[in-house]
C-alpha positions as a printed NumPy array, in Angstrom:
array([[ 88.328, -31.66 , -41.133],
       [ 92.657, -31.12 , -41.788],
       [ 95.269, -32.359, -39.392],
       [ 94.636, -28.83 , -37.706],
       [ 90.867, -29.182, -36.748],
       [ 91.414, -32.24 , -35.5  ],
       [ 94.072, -31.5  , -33.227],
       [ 92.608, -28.344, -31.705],
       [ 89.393, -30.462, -30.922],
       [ 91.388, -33.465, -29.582],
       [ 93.119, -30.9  , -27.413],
       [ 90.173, -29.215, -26.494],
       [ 88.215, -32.607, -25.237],
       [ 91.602, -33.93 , -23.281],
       [ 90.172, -32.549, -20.251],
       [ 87.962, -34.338, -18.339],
       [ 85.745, -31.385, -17.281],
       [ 85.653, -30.511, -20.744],
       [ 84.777, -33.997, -21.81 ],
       [ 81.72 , -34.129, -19.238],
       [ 80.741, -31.112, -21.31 ],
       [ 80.495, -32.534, -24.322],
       [ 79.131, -35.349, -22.75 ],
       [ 76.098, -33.083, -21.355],
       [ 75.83 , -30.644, -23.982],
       [ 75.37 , -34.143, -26.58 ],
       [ 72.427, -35.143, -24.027],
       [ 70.983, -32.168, -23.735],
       [ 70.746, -32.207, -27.888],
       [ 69.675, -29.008, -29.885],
       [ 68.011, -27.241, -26.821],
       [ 71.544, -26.991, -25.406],
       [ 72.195, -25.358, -21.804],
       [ 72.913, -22.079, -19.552],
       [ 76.759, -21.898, -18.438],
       [ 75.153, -22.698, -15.016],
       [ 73.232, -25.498, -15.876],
       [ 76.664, -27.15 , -17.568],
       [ 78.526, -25.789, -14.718],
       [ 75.815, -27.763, -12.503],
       [ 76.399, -30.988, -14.279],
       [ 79.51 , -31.239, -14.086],
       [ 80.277, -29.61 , -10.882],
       [ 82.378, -27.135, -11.931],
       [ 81.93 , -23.211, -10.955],
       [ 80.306, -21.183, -13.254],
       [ 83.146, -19.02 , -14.367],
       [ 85.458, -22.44 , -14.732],
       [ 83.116, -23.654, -17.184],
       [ 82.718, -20.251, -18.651],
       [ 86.573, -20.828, -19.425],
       [ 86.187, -24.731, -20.384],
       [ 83.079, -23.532, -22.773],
       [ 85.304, -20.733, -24.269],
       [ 88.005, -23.125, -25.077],
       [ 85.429, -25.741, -26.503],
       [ 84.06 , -22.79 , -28.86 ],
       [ 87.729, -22.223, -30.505],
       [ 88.297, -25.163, -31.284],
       [ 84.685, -25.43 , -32.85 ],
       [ 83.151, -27.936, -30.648],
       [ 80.733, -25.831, -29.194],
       [ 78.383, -22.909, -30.638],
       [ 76.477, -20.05 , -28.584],
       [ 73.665, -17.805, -28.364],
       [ 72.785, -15.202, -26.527],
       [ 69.124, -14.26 , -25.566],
       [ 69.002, -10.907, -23.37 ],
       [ 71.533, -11.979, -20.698],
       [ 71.374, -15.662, -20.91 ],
       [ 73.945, -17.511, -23.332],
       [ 73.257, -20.989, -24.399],
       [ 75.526, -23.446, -25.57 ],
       [ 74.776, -25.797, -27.829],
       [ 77.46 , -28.859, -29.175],
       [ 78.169, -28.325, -32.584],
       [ 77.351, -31.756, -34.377],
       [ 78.641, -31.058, -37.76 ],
       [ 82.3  , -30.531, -36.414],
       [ 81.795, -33.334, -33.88 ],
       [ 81.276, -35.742, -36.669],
       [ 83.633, -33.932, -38.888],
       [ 86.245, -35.19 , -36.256],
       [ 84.954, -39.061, -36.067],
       [ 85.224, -38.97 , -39.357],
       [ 88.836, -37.681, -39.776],
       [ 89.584, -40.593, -36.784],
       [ 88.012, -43.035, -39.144],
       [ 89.109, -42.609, -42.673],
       [ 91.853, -40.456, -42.334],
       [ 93.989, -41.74 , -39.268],
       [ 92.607, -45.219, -38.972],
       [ 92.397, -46.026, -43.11 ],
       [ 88.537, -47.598, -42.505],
       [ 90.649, -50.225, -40.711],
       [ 87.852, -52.945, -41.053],
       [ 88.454, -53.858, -37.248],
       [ 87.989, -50.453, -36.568],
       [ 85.137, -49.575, -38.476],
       [ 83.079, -52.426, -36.747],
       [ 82.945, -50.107, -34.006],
       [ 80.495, -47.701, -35.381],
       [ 77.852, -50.889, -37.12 ],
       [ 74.483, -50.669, -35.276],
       [ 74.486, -53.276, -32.365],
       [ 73.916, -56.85 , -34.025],
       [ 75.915, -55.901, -36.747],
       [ 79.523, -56.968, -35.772]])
């Protein structure tokens, strides 16, 4: 991920509808959800999280489908830890303090 990516994705998740999306759509794993189902969780109308779920997709957070007139949304895990890792080795330098973060529990 460039300087670029990692904006539009920070950008993108600075909402805090838009963060209980990702939040959901990480849950809800590779099955992914219905714009009403999201829109459900995280009580939101269905065309506002139509327009949060767009906004996610540009900036590459989120990928759809479409099956007949149901779209699903799915998070897109590659560019979600695409973005970690820019955070980690590119802005933070594997700042050891830092890094400590992400060591399975026990490890620290």
């Amino acid at each position: 991920m460039n300087e670029t990516g990692a904006l539009a994705a920070f950008s993108s998740i600075s909402s805090a509808t838009r963060l209980r999306i990702l939040k959901r759509l990480v849950e809800a794993g590779s099955e992914g959800l219905s714009a009403g189902d999201i829109a459900l969780a995280v009580d939101a109308t269905p065309s506002r999280a139509s327009f949060h779920l767009s906004n996610m997709s540009d900036a590459g957070l989120v990928v759809s489908s479409r099956s007949a007139r149901q779209i699903t949304y799915r998070i897109d895990f590659e560019t979600v830890g695409a973005l970690m890792r820019y955070l980690l080795n590119d802005c933070c330098k594997n700042n050891a303090t830092v890094m400590a973060c992400c060591m399975p529990a026990g490890k620290c």
